[in-house]
Structure formats: C-alpha cells, structure tokens
C-alpha positions as CSV (number, residue, x, y, z in Angstrom):
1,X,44.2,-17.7,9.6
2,X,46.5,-20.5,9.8
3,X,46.5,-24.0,11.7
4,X,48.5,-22.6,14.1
5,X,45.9,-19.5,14.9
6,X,48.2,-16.7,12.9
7,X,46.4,-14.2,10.8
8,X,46.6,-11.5,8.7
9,X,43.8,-8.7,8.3
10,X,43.5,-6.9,5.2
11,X,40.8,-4.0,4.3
12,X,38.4,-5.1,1.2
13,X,38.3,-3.5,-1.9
14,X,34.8,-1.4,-2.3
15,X,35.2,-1.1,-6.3
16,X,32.0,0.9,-7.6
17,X,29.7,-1.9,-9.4
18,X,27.6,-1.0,-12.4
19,X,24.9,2.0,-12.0
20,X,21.3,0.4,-11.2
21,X,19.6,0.3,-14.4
22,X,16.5,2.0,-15.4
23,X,13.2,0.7,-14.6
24,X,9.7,1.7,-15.2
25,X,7.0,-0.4,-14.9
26,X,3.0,-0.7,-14.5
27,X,1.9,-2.3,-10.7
28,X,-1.9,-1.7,-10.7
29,X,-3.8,-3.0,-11.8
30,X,-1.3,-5.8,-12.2
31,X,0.1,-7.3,-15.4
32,X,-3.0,-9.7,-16.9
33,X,-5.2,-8.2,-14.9
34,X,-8.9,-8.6,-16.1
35,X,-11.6,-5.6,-16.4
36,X,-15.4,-6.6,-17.1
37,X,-16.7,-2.7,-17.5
38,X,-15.2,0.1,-19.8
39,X,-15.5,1.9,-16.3
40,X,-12.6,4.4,-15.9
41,X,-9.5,2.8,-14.3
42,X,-6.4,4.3,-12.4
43,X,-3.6,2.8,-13.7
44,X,-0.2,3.2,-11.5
45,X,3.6,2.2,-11.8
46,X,6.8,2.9,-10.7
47,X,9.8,4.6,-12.3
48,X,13.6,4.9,-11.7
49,X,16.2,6.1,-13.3
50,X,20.0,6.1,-11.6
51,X,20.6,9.6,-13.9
52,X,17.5,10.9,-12.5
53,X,14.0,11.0,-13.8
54,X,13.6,13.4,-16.8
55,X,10.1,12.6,-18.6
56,X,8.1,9.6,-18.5
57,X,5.4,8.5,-21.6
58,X,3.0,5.7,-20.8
59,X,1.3,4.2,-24.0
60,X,-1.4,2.3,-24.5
61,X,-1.3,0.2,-27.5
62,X,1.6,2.2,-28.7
63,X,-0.2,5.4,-28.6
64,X,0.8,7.9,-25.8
65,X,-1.8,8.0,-23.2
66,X,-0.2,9.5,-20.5
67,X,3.2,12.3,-19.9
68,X,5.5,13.3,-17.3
69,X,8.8,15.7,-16.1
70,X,10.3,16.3,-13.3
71,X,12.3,18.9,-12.8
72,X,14.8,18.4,-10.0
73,X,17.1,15.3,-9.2
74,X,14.6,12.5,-8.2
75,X,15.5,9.1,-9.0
76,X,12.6,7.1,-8.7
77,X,9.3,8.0,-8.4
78,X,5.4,6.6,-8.6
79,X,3.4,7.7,-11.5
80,X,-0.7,7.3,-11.8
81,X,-3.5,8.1,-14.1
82,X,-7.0,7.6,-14.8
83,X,-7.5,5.3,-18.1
84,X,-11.1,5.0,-19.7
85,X,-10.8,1.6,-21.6
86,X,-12.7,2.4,-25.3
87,X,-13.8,-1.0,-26.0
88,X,-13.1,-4.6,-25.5
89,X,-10.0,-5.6,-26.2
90,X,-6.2,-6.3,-25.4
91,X,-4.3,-3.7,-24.3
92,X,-0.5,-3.5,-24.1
93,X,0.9,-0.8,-21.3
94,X,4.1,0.3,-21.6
95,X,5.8,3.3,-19.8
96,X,9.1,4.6,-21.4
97,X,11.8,7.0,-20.0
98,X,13.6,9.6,-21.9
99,X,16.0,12.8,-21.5
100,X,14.5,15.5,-23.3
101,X,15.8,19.0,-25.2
102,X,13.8,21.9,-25.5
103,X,10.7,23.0,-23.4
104,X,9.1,20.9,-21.4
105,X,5.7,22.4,-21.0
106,X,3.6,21.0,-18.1
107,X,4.9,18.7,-15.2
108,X,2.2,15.8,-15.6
109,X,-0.9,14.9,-18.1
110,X,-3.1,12.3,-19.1
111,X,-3.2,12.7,-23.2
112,X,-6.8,11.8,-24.7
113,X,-6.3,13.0,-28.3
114,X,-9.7,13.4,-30.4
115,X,-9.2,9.6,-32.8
116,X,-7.1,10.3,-35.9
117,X,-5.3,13.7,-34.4
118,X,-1.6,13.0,-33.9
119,X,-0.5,12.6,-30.7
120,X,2.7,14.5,-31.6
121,X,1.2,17.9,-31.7
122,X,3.1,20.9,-29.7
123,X,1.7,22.0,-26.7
124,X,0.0,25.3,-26.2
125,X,-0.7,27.3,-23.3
126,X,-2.5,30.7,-22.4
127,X,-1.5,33.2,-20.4
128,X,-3.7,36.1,-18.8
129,X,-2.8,39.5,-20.6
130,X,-4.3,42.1,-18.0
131,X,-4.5,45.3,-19.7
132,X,-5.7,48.8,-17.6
133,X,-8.2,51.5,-19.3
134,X,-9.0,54.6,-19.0
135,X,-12.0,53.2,-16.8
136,X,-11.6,51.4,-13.3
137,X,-12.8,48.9,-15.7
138,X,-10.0,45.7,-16.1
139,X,-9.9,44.1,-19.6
140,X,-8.5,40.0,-18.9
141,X,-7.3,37.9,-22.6
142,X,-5.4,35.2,-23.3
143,X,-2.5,35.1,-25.6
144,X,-1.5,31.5,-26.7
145,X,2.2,31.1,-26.2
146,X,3.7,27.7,-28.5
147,X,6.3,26.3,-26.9
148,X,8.8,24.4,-28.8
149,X,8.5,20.4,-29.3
150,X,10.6,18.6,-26.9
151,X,13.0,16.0,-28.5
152,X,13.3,12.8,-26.9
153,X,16.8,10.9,-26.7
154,X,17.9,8.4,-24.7
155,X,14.5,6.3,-24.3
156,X,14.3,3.5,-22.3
157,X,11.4,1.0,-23.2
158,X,10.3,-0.1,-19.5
159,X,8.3,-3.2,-19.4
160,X,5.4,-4.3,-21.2
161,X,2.0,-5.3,-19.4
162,X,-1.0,-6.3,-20.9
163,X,-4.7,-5.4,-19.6
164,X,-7.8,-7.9,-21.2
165,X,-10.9,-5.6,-20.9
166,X,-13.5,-8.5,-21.5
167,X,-17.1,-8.0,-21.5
168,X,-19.1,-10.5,-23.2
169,X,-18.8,-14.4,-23.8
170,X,-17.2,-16.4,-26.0
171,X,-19.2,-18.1,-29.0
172,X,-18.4,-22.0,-30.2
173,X,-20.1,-24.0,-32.0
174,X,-19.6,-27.9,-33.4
175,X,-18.8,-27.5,-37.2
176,X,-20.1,-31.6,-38.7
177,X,-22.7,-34.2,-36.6
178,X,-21.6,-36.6,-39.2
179,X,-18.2,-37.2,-39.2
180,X,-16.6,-39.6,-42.1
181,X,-13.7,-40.7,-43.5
182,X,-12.9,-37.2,-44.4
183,X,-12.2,-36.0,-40.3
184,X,-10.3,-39.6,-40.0
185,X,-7.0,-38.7,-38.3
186,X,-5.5,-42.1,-38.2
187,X,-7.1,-45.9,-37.3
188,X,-9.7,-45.0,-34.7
189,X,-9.5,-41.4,-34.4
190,X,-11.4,-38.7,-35.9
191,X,-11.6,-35.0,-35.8
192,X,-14.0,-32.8,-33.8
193,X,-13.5,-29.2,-35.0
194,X,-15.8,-26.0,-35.3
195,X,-15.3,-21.9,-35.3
196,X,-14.5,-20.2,-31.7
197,X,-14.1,-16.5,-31.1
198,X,-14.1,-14.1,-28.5
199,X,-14.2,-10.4,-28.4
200,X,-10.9,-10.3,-26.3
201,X,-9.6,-13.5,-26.3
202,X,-9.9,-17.3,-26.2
203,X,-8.7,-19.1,-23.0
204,X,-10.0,-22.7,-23.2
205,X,-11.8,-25.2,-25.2
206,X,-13.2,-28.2,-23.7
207,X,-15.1,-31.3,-25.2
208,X,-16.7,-34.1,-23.0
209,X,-18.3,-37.0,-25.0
210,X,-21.5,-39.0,-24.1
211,X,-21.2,-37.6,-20.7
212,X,-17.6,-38.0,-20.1
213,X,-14.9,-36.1,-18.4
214,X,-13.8,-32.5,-19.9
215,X,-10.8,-33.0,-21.8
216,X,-8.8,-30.1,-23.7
217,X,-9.1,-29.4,-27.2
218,X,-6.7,-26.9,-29.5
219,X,-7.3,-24.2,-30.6
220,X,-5.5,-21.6,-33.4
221,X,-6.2,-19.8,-36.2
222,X,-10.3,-19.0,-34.7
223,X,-10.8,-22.7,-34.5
224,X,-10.8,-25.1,-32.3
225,X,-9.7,-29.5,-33.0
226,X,-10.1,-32.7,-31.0
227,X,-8.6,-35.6,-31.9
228,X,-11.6,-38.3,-30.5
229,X,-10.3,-41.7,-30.3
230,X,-13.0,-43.9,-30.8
231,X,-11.6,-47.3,-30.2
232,X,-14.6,-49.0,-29.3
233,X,-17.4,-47.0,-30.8
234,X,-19.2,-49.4,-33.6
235,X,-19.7,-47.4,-36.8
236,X,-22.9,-46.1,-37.3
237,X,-23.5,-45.0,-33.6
238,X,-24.5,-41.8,-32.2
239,X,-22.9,-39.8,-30.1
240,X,-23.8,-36.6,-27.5
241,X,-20.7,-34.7,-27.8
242,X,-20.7,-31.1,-25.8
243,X,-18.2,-28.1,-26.1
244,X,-17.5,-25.6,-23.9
245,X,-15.6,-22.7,-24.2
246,X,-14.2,-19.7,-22.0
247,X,-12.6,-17.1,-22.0
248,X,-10.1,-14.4,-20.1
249,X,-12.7,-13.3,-17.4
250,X,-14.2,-16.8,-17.1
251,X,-17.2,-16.1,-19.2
252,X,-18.5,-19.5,-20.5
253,X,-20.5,-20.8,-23.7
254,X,-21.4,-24.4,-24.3
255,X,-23.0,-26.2,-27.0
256,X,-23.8,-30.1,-27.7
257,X,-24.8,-32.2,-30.4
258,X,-26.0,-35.8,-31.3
259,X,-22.9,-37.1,-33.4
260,X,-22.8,-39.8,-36.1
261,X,-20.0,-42.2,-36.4
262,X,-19.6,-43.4,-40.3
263,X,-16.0,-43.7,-41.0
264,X,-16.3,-47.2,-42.4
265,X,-15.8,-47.5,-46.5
266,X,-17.7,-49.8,-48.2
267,X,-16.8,-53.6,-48.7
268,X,-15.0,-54.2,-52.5
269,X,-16.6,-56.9,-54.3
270,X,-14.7,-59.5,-56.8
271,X,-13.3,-57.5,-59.4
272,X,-11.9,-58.8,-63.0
273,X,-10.0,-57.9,-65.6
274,X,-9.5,-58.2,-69.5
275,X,-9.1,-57.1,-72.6
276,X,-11.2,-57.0,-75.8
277,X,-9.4,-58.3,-79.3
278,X,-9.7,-57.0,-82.8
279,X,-12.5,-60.0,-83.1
280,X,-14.5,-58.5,-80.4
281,X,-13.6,-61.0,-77.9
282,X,-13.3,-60.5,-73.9
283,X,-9.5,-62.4,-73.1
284,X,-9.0,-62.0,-69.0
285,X,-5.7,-60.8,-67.6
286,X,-3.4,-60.0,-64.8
287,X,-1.9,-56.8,-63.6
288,X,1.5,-56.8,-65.3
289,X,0.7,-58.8,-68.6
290,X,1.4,-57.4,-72.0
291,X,-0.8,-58.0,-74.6
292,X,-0.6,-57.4,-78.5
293,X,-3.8,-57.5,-80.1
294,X,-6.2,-55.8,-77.7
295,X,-8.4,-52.9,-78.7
296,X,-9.9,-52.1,-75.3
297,X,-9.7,-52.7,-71.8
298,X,-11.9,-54.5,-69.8
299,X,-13.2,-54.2,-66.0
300,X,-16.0,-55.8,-64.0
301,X,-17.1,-55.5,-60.4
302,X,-19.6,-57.1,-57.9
303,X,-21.6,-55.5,-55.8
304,X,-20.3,-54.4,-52.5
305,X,-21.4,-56.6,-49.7
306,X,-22.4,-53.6,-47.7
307,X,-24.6,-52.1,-50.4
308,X,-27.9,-50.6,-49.0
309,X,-28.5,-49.4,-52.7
310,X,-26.8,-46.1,-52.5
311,X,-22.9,-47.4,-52.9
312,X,-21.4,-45.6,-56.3
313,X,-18.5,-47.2,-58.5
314,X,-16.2,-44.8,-59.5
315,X,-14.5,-47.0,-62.4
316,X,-11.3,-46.4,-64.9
317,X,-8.1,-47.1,-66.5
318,X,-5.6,-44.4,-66.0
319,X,-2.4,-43.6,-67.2
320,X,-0.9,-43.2,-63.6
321,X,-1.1,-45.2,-60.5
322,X,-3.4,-42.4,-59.0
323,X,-6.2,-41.3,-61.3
324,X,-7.4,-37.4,-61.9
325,X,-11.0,-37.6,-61.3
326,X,-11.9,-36.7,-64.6
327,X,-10.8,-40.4,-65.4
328,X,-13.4,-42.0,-63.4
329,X,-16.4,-42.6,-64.7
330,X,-19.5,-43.3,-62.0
331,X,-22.2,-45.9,-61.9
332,X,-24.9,-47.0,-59.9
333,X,-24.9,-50.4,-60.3
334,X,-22.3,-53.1,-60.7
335,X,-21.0,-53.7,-64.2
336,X,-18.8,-53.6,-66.8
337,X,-16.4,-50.7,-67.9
338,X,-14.5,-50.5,-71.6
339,X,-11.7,-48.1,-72.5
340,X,-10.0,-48.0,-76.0
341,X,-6.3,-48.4,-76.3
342,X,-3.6,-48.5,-78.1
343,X,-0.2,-50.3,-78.9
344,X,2.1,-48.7,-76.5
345,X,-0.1,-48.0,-74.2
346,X,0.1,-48.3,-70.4
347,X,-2.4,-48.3,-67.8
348,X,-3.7,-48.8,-64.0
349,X,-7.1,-49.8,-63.6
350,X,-9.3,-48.5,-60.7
351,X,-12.6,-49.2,-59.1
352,X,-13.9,-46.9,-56.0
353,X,-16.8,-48.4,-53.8
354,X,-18.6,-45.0,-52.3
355,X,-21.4,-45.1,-50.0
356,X,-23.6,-42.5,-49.6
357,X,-21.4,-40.4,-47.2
358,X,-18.3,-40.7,-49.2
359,X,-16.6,-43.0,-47.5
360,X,-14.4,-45.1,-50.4
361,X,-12.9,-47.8,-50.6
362,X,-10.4,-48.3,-53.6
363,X,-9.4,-51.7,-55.8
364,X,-6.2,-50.9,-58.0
365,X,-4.3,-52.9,-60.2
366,X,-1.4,-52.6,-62.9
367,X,-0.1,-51.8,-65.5
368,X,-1.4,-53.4,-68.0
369,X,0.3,-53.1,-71.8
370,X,-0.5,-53.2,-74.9
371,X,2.7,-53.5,-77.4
C-alpha cells in the first residue's frame, strides 16, 4: 500500500525448498554420557530419511553393533538396543543410513559377533521342513536357506556420539622433590611435572602449593606440567606441593610431596688467564690477544664463594665458543689447568662452577691466538 491507502494484492510464490536432509542420531543415553558398570545399557536414537527409511547400522567403535530395515514408506523412525559395554573405555556411536540391493533378511538385530569373526558374514536362516510317514508319527528339520549379501549404497554417516564407560580412578604421581636448574622455565619459574593416566580418560589436573588454592596444570602426551612461579621462595626451601587428579566420572586421586627449591648456580670465583712460553714461563693475557711464542694455555680459578666442599670445576680451552663435554676436564678443588697449542691455533676458554645438584654456573672468555 501507498501513502494514499491504494494497494495491490498478489498471491506468493510457494516454490518447493530443498528435501529435509537425512538424520540419524543417538538420544539416550546422551552424547558424553558417563557409565560406571559394564552393566547392559539400552541405547536409543532417532532416524529420518525424506526418501524413506531403508536400513539403519549402528556401530560401535566402527564395528556394527546393531541392524535395521523397514519395509514400507516410513520416514523417520526411533531405533533401540541393548549394548553390553566390554571394558573401560571410549566408545564412539555412530548410526548410518543406507539403501540396500538384494535380500534383506530380518527386520531388526543387535549383532554380537564372537571377537575376530567378521561382521560381514551372510545371514542364515532355518526353516521347518515337515515331512509325513508312513506312521501318524511327524518328522520336523531344518534346512538352512543363505540368503544373498545385501549391498549398501547411498550411506549416510549420521552423527557421531561418544560414551566414556569409566570404572576406576585415575593414577598421578609427582615425578622430582628436588627441582634444579634443569626444570628452570625462565627467572623464577620452575617446572612441576609427573606421569598421569586413566583407564578412560584424563579430565583435570590440579596442583596447590604449601596449602594454596588449586590451580590447573597441563596435561598431554600421559603427563602432566606446572609452571610454579616462585618469586619469593628463597633457594634452598622446602615446599608441600599436592596433585590431584580426576577423571571423566569424577573419580579422584591425590598425592603430595615435600619439595626442594635449588635452582641457584654456584658463585664464580676470580678467574685468570695466560699462556706458557718455550722458556717455561706463565705470561698472563686477555681474551682477544695474539700471541707468538706460547706453547700452552693457561687457566686459574678461585674457589666459589658458595663452596660447601662439593662444588666441581669443569675447566678447558675449546676450539668453539660452546665446548663438547669431552673438552672439559673436572676437578675438585681450585687450581690450575694447561692445554698445549699451537701456531694457528684458536681457542675459548671455559670454567663451570657445579654444585652438587648440578646447578652451573659458566666463566667464558676468547679467543685467544697463537700465530
């Protein structure tokens, strides 16, 4: 209609829309549903198809577990069964549709094949052969009759749920009480880590420290990680550190620990350098200088400041900035350290202060050359 109230009526245009699409789906027990026995469990869904319903396969961790035809026109239509969960475990439901050719031979099944027989097998039935004697006596057998294998085409893959059949807890356990340099994430932070499983599966680790709140941890690969920022905690102190883990049905296990913080290296002590001469004499010098008539390479070290008596000095001249182990050579005590050279010669010279956790503290300097 216009401003001025004038209108014109027109009859709409009912064009046919798409079909409805298939659908078949699992409703009970519903999707992520949890079961704590292997009891037997009815399982129950739904299917449509616009087409109408031809047959119906529900599997259960891709192995059929349940069949069904129809035989007239119906469209959409509830399906049920009774499912005996074997073990713990995850299992993934999912019902497909399909048109099928050939014989179809029974109108609705639950499949529980004997483990390792194919679940593709024809179908056989048997069928009463009564026979009449001579005698008012009636002689009943059973012939087997194989029907054909029905081919699927067409199949629709309806949607997947997933069942958790969880019976038992979780276990978790805290991998290191002494944690060092080595689980050092960063300035101030250090990793908590240990092995966590479950039969079914893993829904939450938690870690509280000296009492704290409960604060998440990650988990992957079987294992679970905390990144515990200690800005605060003096080195050296202990720690009660508990972990808690639980799983899809809620089944908890917790363990806790006393926890030592070490994650401080050892002070370096003065450290010197030289070289020794054809003469045998000891001439010091700087990282950088070249030198012409040295024979050997000379380090000392002091003490560290820290040293309780079990600090090792992990001492050497390398050829690279970062040495292969095999290039160190450890001592016990402070000291000197000599290494022969030669003109044309380049090297680094390193000195590692390790306490008796093996926390390290390196002192490098270079090159030094010899021409």
């Amino acid at each position: 209609c216009d401003i001025y109230g004038r209108c014109t009526t027109v009859q709409p245009d009912l064009a046919a829309g798409p079909p409805p699409a298939q659908s078949a789906r699992l409703l009970a027990p519903s999707p992520g549903a949890v079961l704590t026995t292997l009891d037997p469990v009815t399982l129950s869904g739904h299917a449509y198809d616009w087409k109408g319903l031809d047959l119906l396969f529900v599997k259960v961790n891709e192995r059929t577990a349940f069949f069904k035809s129809w035989r007239d026109d119906e469209t959409g239509a509830n399906w049920d069964f009774t499912w005996t969960p074997p073990t713990e475990g995850i299992y993934r439901i999912t019902p497909l549709l399909a048109e099928a050719e050939g014989e179809v031979p029974l109108q609705e099944m639950a499949v529980s094949a004997e483990p390792g027989v194919a679940d593709d097998l024809p179908f056989h039935s048997y069928v009463p052969l009564a026979m009449d004697a001579a005698t008012p006596t009636r002689h009943m057998s059973f012939l087997p009759i194989a029907h054909k294998p029905v081919t699927a085409r067409d199949i629709f893959t309806g949607t997947t749920a997933i069942l958790y059949v969880d019976l038992t807890p979780p276990t978790v356990a805290i991998e290191t009480t002494l944690l060092t340099q080595e689980q050092a994430l960063g300035q101030q932070v250090v990793e908590l880590s240990g092995p966590v499983a479950d039969a079914t599966l893993v829904y939450m680790v938690e870690v509280s420290i000296d009492g704290g709140p409960w604060d998440m941890a990650g988990v992957a690969s079987g294992r679970w990680r905390y990144p515990w920022i200690v800005d605060g905690a003096a080195d050296g102190t202990r720690h009660t550190v508990s972990v808690r883990a639980l799983d899809v049905a809620d089944h908890t296990a917790e363990v806790t620990a006393d926890v030592t913080l070490d994650v401080v290296a050892p002070a370096a002590g003065a450290v010197n350098y030289g070289y020794v001469t054809a003469a045998g004499a000891t001439v010091p010098m700087r990282p950088g200088d070249h030198v012409v008539d040295a024979v050997g390479f000379v380090v000392t070290w002091e003490a560290s400041p820290d040293d309780t008596g079990s600090t090792r000095y992990l001492v050497g001249f390398s050829t690279q900035p970062v040495p292969h182990p095999d290039e160190l050579t450890t001592y016990t005590t402070p000291g000197r350290h000599t290494e022969p050279v030669t003109p044309g010669d380049r090297r680094y010279a390193v000195v590692r202060y390790m306490d008796e956790h093996g926390n390290t503290r390196t002192v490098e300097a270079g090159p030094f050359f010899v021409d």
